[in-house]
KOLMARFI-736724 format. One record per residue (C-alpha): residue number from 1; residue in three letters; x, y, z. Coordinates in Angstrom, 2 decimals. Layout:
REM residues N
{seq->NUM | type->ALA | X->X | Y->Y | Z->Z}
...
REM end
This chain:
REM residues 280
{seq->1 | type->UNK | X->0.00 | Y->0.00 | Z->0.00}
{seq->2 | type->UNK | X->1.58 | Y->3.44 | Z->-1.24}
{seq->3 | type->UNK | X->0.53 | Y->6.87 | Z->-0.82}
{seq->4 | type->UNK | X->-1.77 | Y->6.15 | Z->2.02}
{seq->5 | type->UNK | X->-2.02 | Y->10.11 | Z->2.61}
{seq->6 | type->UNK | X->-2.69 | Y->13.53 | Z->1.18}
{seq->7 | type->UNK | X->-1.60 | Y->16.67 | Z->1.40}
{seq->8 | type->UNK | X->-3.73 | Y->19.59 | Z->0.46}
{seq->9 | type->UNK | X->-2.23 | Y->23.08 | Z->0.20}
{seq->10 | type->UNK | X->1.24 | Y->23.99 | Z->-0.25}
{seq->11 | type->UNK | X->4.95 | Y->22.48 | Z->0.91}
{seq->12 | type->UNK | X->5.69 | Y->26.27 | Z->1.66}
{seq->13 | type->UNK | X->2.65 | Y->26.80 | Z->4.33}
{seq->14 | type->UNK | X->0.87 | Y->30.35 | Z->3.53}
{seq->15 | type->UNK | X->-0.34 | Y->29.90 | Z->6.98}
{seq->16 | type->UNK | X->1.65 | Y->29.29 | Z->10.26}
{seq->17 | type->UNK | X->-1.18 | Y->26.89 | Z->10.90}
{seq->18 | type->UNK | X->-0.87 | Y->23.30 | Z->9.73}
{seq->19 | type->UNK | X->-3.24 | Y->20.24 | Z->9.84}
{seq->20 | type->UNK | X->-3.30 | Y->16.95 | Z->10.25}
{seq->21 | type->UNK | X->-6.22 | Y->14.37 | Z->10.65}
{seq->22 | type->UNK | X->-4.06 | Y->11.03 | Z->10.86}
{seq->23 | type->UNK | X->-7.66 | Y->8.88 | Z->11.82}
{seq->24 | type->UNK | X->-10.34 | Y->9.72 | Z->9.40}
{seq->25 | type->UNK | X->-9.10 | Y->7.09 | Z->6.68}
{seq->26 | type->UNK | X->-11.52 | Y->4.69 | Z->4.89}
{seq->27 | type->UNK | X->-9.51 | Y->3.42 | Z->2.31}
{seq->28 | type->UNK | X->-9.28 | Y->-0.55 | Z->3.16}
{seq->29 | type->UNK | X->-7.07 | Y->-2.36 | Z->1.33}
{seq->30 | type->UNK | X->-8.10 | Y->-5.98 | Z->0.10}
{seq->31 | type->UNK | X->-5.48 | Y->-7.20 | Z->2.07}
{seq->32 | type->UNK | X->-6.33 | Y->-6.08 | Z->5.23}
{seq->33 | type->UNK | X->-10.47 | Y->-7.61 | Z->4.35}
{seq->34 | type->UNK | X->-8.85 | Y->-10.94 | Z->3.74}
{seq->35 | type->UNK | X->-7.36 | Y->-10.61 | Z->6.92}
{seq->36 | type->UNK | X->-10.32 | Y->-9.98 | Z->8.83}
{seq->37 | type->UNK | X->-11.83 | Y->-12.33 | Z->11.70}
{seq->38 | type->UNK | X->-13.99 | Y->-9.19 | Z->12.62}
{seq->39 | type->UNK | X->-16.99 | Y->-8.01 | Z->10.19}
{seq->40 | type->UNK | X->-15.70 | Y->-4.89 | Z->8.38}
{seq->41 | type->UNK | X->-17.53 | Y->-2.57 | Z->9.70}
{seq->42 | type->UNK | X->-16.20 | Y->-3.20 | Z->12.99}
{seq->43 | type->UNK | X->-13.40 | Y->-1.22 | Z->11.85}
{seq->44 | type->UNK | X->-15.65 | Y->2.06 | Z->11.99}
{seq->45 | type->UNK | X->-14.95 | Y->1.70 | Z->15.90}
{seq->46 | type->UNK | X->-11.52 | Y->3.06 | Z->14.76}
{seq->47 | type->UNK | X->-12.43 | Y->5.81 | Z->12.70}
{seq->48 | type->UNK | X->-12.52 | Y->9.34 | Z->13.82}
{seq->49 | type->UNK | X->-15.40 | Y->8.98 | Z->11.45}
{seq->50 | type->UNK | X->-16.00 | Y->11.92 | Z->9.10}
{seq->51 | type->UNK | X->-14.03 | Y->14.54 | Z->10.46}
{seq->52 | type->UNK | X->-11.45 | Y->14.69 | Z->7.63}
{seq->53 | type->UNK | X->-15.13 | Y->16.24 | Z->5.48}
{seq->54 | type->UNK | X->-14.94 | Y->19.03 | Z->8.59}
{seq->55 | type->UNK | X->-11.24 | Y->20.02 | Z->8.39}
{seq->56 | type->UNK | X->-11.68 | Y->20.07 | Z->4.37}
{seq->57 | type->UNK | X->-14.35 | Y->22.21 | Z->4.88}
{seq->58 | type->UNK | X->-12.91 | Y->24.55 | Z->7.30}
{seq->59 | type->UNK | X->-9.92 | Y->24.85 | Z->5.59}
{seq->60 | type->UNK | X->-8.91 | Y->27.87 | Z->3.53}
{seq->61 | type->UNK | X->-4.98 | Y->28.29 | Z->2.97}
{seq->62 | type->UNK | X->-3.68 | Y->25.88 | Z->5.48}
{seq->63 | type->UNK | X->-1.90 | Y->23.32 | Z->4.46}
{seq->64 | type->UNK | X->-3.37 | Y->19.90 | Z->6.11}
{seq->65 | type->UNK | X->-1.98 | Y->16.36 | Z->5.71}
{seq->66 | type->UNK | X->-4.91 | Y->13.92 | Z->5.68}
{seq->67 | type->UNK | X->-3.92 | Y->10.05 | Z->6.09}
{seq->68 | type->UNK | X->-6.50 | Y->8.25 | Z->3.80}
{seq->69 | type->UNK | X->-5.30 | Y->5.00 | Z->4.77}
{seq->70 | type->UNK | X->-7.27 | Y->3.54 | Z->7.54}
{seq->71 | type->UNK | X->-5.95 | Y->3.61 | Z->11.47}
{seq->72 | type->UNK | X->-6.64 | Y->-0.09 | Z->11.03}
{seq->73 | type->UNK | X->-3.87 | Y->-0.78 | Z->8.92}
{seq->74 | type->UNK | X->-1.70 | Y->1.52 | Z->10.73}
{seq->75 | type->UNK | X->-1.94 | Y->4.48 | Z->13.88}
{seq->76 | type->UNK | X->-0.13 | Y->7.40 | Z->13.05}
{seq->77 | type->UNK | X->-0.55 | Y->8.29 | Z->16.70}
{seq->78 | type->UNK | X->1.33 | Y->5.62 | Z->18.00}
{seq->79 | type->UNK | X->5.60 | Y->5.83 | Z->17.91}
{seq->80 | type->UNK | X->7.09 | Y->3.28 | Z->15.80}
{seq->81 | type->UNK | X->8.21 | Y->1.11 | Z->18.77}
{seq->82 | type->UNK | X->4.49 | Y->0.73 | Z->20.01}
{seq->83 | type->UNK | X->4.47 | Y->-2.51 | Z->18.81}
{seq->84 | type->UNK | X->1.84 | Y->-5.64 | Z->19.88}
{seq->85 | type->UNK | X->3.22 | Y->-8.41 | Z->20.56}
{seq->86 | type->UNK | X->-0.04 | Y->-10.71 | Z->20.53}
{seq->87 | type->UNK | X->-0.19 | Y->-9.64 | Z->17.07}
{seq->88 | type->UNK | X->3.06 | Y->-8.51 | Z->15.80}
{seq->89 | type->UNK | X->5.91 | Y->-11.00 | Z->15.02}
{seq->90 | type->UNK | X->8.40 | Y->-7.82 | Z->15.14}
{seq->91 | type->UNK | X->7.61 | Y->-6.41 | Z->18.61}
{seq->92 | type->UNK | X->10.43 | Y->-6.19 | Z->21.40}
{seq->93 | type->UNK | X->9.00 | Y->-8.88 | Z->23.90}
{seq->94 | type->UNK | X->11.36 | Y->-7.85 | Z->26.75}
{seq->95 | type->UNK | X->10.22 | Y->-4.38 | Z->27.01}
{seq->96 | type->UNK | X->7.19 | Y->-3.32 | Z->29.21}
{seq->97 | type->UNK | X->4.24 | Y->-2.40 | Z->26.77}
{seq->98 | type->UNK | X->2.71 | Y->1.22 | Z->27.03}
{seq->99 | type->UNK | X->-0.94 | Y->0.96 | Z->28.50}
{seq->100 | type->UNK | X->-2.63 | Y->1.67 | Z->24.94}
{seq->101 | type->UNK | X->-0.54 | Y->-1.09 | Z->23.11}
{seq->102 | type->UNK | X->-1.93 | Y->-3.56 | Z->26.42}
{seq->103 | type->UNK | X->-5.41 | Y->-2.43 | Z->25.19}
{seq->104 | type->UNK | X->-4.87 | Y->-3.65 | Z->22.01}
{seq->105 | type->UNK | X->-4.06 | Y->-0.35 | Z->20.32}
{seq->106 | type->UNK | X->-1.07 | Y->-0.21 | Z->19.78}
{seq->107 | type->UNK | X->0.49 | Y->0.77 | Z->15.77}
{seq->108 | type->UNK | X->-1.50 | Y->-2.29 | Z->14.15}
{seq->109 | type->UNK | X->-4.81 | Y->-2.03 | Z->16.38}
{seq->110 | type->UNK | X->-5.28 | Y->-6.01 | Z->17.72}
{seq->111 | type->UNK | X->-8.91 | Y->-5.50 | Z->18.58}
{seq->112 | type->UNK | X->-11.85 | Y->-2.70 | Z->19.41}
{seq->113 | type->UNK | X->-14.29 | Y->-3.24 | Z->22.35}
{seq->114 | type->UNK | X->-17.32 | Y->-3.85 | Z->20.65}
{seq->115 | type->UNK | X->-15.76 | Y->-6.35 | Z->18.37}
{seq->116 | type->UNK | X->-12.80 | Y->-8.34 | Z->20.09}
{seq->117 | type->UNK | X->-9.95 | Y->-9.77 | Z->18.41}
{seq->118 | type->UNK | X->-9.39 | Y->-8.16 | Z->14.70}
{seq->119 | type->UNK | X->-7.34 | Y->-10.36 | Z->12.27}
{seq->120 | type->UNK | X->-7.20 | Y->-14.04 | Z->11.64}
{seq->121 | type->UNK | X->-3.52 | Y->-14.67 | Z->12.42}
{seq->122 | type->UNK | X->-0.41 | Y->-12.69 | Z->13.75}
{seq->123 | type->UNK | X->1.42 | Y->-9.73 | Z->11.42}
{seq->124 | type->UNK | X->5.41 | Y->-10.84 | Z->10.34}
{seq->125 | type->UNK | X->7.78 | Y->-8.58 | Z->11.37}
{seq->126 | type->UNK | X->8.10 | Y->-7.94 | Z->7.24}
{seq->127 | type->UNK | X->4.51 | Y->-6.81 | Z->7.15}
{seq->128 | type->UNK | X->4.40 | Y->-4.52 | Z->10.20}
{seq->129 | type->UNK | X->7.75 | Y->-2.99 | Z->8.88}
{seq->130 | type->UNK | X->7.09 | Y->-2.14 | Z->5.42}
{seq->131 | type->UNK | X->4.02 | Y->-0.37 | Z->6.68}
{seq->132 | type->UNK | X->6.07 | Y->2.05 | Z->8.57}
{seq->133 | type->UNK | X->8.51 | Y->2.31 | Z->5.59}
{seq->134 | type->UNK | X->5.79 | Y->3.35 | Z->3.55}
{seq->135 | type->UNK | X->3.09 | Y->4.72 | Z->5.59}
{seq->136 | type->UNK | X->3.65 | Y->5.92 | Z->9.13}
{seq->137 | type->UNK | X->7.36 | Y->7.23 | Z->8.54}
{seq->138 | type->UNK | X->6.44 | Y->9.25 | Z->5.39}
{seq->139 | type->UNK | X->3.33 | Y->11.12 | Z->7.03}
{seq->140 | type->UNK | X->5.64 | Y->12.19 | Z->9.67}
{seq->141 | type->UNK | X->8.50 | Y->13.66 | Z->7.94}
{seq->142 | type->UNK | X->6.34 | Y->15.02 | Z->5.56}
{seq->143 | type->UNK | X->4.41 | Y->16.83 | Z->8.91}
{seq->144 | type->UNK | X->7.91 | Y->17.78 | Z->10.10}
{seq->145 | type->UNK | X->8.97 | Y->19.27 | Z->6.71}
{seq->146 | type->UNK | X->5.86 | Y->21.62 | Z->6.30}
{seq->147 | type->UNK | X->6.19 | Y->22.35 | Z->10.15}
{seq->148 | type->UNK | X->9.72 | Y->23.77 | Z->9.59}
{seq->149 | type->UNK | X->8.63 | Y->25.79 | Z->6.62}
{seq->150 | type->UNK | X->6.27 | Y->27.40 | Z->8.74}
{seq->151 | type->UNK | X->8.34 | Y->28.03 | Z->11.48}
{seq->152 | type->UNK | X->10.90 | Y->29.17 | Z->8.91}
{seq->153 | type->UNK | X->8.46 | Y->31.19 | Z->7.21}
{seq->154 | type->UNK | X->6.41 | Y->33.04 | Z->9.79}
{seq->155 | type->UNK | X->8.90 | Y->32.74 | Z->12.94}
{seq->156 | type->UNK | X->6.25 | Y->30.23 | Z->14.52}
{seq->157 | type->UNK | X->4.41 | Y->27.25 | Z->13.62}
{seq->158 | type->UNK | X->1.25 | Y->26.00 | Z->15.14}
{seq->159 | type->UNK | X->-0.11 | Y->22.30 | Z->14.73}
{seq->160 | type->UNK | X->-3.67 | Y->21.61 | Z->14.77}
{seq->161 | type->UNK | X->-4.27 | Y->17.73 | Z->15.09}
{seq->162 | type->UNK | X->-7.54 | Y->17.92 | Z->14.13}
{seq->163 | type->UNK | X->-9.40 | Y->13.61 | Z->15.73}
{seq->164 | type->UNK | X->-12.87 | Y->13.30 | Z->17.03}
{seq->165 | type->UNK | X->-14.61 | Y->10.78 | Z->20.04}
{seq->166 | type->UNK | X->-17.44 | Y->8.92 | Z->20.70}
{seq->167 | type->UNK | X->-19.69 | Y->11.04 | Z->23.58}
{seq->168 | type->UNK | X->-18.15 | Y->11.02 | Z->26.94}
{seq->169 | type->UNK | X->-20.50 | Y->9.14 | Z->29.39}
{seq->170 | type->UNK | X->-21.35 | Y->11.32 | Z->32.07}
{seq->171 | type->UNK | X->-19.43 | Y->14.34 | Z->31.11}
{seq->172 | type->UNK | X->-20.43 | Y->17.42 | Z->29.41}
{seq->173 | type->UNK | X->-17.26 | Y->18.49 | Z->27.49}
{seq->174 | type->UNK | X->-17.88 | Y->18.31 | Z->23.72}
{seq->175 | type->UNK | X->-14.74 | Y->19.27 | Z->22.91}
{seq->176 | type->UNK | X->-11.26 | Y->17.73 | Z->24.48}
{seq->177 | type->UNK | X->-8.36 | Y->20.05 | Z->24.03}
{seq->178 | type->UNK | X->-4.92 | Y->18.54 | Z->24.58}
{seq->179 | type->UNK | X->-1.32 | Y->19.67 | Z->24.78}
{seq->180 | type->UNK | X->0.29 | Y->17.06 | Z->26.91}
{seq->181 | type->UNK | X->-0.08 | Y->19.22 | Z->30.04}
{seq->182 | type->UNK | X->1.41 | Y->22.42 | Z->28.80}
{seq->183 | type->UNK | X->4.63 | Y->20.90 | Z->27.13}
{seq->184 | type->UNK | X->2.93 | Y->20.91 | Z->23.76}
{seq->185 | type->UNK | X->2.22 | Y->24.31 | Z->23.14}
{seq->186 | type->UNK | X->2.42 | Y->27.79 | Z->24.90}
{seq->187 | type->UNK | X->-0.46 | Y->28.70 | Z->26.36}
{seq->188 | type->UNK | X->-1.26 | Y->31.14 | Z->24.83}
{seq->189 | type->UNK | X->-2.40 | Y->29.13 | Z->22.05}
{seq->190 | type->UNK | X->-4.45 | Y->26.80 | Z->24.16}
{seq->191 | type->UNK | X->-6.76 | Y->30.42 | Z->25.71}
{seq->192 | type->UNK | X->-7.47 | Y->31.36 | Z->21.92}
{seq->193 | type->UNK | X->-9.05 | Y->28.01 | Z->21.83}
{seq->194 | type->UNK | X->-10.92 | Y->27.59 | Z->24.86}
{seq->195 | type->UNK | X->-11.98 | Y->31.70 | Z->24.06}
{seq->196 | type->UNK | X->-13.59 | Y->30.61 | Z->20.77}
{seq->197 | type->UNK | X->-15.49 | Y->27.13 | Z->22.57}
{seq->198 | type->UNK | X->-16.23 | Y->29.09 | Z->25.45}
{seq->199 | type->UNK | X->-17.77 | Y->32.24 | Z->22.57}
{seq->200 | type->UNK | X->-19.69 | Y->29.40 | Z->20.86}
{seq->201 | type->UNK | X->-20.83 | Y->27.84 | Z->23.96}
{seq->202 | type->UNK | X->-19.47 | Y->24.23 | Z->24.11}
{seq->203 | type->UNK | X->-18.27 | Y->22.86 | Z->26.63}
{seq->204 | type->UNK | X->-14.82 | Y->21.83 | Z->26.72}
{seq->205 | type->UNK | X->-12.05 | Y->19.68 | Z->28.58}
{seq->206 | type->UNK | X->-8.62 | Y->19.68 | Z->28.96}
{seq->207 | type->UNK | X->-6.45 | Y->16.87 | Z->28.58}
{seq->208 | type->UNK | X->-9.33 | Y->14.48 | Z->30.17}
{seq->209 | type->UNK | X->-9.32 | Y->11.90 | Z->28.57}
{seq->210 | type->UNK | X->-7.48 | Y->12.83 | Z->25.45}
{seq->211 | type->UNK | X->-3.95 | Y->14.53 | Z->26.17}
{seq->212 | type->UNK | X->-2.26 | Y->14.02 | Z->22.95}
{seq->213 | type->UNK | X->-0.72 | Y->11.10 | Z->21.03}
{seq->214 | type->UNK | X->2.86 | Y->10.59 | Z->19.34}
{seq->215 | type->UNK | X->2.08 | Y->13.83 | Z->16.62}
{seq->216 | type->UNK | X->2.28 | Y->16.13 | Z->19.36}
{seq->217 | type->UNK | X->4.98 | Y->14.45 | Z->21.27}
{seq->218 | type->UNK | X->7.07 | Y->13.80 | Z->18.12}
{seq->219 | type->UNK | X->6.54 | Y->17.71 | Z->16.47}
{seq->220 | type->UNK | X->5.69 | Y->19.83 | Z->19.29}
{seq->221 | type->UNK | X->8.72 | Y->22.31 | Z->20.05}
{seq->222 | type->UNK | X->7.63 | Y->25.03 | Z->22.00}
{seq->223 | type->UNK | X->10.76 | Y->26.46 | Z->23.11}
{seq->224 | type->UNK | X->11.52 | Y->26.67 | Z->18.97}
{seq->225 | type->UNK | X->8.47 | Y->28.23 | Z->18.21}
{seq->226 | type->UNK | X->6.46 | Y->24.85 | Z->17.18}
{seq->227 | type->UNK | X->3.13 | Y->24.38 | Z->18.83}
{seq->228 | type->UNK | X->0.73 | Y->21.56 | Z->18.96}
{seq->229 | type->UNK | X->-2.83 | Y->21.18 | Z->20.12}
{seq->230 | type->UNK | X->-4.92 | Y->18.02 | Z->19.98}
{seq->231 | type->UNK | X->-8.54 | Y->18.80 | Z->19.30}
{seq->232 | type->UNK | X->-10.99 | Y->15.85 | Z->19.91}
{seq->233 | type->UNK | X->-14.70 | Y->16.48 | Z->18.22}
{seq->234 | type->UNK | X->-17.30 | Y->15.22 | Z->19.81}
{seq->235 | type->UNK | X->-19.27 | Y->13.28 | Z->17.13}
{seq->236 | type->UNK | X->-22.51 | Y->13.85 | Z->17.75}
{seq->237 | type->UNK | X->-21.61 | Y->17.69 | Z->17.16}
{seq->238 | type->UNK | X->-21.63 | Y->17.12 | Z->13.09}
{seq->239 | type->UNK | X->-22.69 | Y->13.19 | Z->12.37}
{seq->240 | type->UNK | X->-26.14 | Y->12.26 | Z->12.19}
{seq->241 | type->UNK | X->-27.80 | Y->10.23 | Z->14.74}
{seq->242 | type->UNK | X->-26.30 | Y->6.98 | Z->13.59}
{seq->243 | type->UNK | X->-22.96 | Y->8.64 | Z->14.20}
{seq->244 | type->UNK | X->-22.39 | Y->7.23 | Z->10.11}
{seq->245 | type->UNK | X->-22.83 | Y->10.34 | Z->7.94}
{seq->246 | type->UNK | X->-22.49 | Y->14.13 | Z->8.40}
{seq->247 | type->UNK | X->-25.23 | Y->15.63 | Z->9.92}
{seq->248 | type->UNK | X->-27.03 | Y->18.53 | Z->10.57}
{seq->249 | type->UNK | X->-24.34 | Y->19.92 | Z->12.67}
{seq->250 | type->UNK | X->-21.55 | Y->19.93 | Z->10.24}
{seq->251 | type->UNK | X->-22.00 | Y->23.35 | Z->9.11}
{seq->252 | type->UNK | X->-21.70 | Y->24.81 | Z->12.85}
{seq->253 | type->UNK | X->-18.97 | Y->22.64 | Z->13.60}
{seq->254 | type->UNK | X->-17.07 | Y->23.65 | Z->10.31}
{seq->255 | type->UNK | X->-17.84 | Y->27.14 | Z->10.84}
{seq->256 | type->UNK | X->-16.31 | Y->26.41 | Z->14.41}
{seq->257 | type->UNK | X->-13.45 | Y->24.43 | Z->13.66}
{seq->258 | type->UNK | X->-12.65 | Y->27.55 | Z->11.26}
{seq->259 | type->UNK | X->-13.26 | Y->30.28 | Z->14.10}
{seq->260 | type->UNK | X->-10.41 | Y->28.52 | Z->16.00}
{seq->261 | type->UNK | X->-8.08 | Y->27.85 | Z->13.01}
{seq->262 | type->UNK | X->-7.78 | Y->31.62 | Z->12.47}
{seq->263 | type->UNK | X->-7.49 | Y->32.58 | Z->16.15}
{seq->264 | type->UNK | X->-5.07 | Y->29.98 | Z->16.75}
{seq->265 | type->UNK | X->-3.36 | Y->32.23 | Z->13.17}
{seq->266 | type->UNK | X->-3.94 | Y->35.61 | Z->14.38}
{seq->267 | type->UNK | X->-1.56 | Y->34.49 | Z->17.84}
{seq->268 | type->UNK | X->0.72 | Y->33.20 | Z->16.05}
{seq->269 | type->UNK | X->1.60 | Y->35.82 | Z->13.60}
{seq->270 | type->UNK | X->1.34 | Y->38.24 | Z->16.78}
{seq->271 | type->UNK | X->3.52 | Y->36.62 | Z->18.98}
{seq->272 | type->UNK | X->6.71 | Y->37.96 | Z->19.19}
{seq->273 | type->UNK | X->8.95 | Y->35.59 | Z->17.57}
{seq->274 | type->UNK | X->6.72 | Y->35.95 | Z->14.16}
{seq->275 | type->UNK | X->7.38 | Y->39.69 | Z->14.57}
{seq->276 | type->UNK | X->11.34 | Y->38.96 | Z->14.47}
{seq->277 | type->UNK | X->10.81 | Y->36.85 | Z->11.44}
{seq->278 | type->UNK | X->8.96 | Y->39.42 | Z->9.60}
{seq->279 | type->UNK | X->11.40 | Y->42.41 | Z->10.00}
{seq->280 | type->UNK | X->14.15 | Y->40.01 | Z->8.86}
REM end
């Protein structure tokens, strides 16, 4: 499987805001179906279904990376080491696994909760690692690459990972905003956020439950003027009630998605490092 993402927009940002939505892909492979034990649309489960229709929409002169291969055949939020070993052939047995890869999400999801164990036998070592060769390893150096020409460009870069979540049980944030606890981005960037969920009345949370993956711990670089925020969309915000299709929220949630793409913009090209870059 080759060029398993696209980018949309330029390799020379005209915006110090970049995104990426690493878990909207749909694009199964007939391998992976022959490998199924699990019904096919099990795989949904995965999905942060839709949302890559949202950041299109929203998006004017960003540049956003958009994976359009499926988080089933690989997680772009997941390091390279995050290997399973109940499922991969390749992963380090002697090294304690990370709680997610336990769970059976690790870079080759094992299984989802509503349908159990995924594939029909265990991954070689070959498979798991040409998929990073060609898939996970490519979206991320082509994510660094625009990042620096931002940073380069405008004096500071700001990453927008743009997922979405089923509805939190019992909780009324809509809207999950992570930067790993302040060391993802300044936080400055994270007020112009909450300001515009807070303006459009949704509630929001930070960092509970959703903190931020491997994209933000991989390209966030504060102290060098790169910044990274997590956004998780609640889906009932812009699917319809089948949580399947867009719904009639999509246009408020692109409109809202938008309102915080150019705030997160307007910071950015006022902070004071952008300043320096544009007098040089």
């Amino acid at each position: 499987m080759t060029r398993s993402f696209r980018m949309i927009g330029d390799l020379a940002p005209e915006s110090p805001v970049v995104l990426s939505v690493p878990h909207a892909g749909r694009d199964y492979p007939p391998t992976l179906r022959m490998a199924l034990r699990a019904p096919l649309a099990s795989l949904a489960a995965l999905e942060d279904r839709h949302v890559d229709a949202i950041a299109l929409a929203a998006r004017e002169r960003e540049t956003l990376l958009l994976q359009t291969a499926p988080r089933a055949w690989i997680d772009l939020n997941r390091a390279e080491h995050e290997r399973d070993p109940l499922l991969d052939e390749g992963a380090c047995r002697g090294s304690a696994a990370s709680p997610k890869v336990r769970a059976g999400i690790g870079l080759v999801p094992r299984r989802t909760a509503g349908a159990g164990e995924l594939w029909r036998c265990r991954l070689s070592a070959t498979e798991v690692e040409e998929r990073i060769a060609a898939d996970h390893r490519p979206y991320h150096e082509r994510l660094a690459e625009i990042l620096a020409a931002a940073r380069a460009r405008f004096g500071c870069a700001v990453l927008l990972d743009v997922h979405s979540m089923p509805p939190i049980a019992g909780g009324r944030a809509r809207v999950v905003i992570g930067d790993r606890f302040g060391r993802a981005a300044g936080a400055r960037f994270v007020r112009r956020v909450e300001g515009e969920l807070i303006t459009a009345g949704v509630h929001h949370a930070m960092n509970t439950p959703y903190a931020g993956g491997h994209i933000l711990e991989r390209h966030a670089r504060p102290g060098d003027g790169v910044h990274a925020i997590q956004l998780e969309i609640d889906r009932t915000l812009y699917l319809d009630r089948r949580l399947d299709q867009p719904g009639p929220g999509a246009a408020a949630t692109t409109r809202l998605l938008r309102a915080i793409i150019d705030a997160l913009a307007e910071e950015a090209l006022t902070a004071p490092d952008a300043l320096t870059a544009a007098a040089e």
